[in-house]
N, C-alpha and C positions, 0 to 999 in steps of 0.2 A: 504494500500500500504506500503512494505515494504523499506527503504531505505537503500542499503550497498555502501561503500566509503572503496575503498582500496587504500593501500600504501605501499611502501618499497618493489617496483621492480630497476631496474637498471641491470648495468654491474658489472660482478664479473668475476673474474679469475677462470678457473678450480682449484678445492681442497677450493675457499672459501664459504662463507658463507654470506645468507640473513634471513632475518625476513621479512615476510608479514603478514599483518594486515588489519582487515577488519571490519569496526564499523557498528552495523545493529541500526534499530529504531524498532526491533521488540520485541513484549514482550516473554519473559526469558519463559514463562508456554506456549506461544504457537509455540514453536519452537520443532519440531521432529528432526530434524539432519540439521547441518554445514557442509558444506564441500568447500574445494579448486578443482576447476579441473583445466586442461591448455591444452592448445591447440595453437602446433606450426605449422606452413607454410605446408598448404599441407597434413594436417594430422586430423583426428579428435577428439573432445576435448573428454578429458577421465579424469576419477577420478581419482583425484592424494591421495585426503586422505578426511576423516569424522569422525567427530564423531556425538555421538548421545547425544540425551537430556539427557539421565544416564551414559555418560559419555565414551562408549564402542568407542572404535577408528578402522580403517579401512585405512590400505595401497597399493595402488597398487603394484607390488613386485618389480618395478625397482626404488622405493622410498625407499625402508623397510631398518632399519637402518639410513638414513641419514634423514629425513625428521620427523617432530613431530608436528604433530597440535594442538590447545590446545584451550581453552578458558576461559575470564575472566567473568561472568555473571555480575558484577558491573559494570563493564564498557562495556557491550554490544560487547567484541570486540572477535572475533575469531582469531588466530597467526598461520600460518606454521612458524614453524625455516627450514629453509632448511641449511648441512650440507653438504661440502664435494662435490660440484656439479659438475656438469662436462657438456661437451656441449649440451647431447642432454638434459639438463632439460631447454633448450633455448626454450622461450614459451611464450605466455599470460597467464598470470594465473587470475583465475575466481572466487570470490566467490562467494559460494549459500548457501541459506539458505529454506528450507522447512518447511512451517507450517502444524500442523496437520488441517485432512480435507482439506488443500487446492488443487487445480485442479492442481495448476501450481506453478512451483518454483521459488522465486526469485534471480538476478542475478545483481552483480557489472558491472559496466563500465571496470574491466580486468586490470592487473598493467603488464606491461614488466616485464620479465626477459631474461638477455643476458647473458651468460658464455661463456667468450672466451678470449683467451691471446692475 
């Protein structure tokens, strides 16, 4: 069983900026791809970014430019920086994490984010 803990949702101002963060318990060799998704009110949850175990990254295209995922292997942790947001990035955002071979993906409990003046 996998374990992810995320942080660093809240409220921002359109044009600011957050960091989300997401600590997993799983092991570094058995992890296939990371990724954030989010999912706002009414709408269904989609990938917002990924990258993969060699390192290859993936953006939805109403993120591309503002948004950058990244991870630190020492410290288990995966990061979106998000940049520059604006309201519709108003949402639950999700981490997941996929092991290879596994059936099923694992999923954070979801951190808020709210952009709005």
């Amino acid at each position: 069983q996998v374990q992810l803990v995320e942080s660093g949702g809240g409220l921002v101002q359109p044009g600011g900026s957050l960091r989300l963060s997401c600590a997993h318990s799983a092991s570094i060799f058995s992890i296939n791809r990371m990724g954030w998704y989010r999912q706002a009110p009414g709408k269904q949850r989609e990938l917002v970014a990924s990258i993969t175990s060699g390192g290859a990254t993936n953006y939805v295209d109403a993120v591309k430019g503002r948004f950058t995922i990244s991870r630190d292997n020492a410290k288990k942790t995966v990061y979106l920086q998000m940049n520059s947001l604006k309201p519709e990035d108003t949402a639950v955002y999700y981490c997941n994490v996929r092991l290879y071979g596994a059936r099923t993906d694992y999923w954070g409990q979801g951190t808020q984010v709210t952009v709005s003046s």
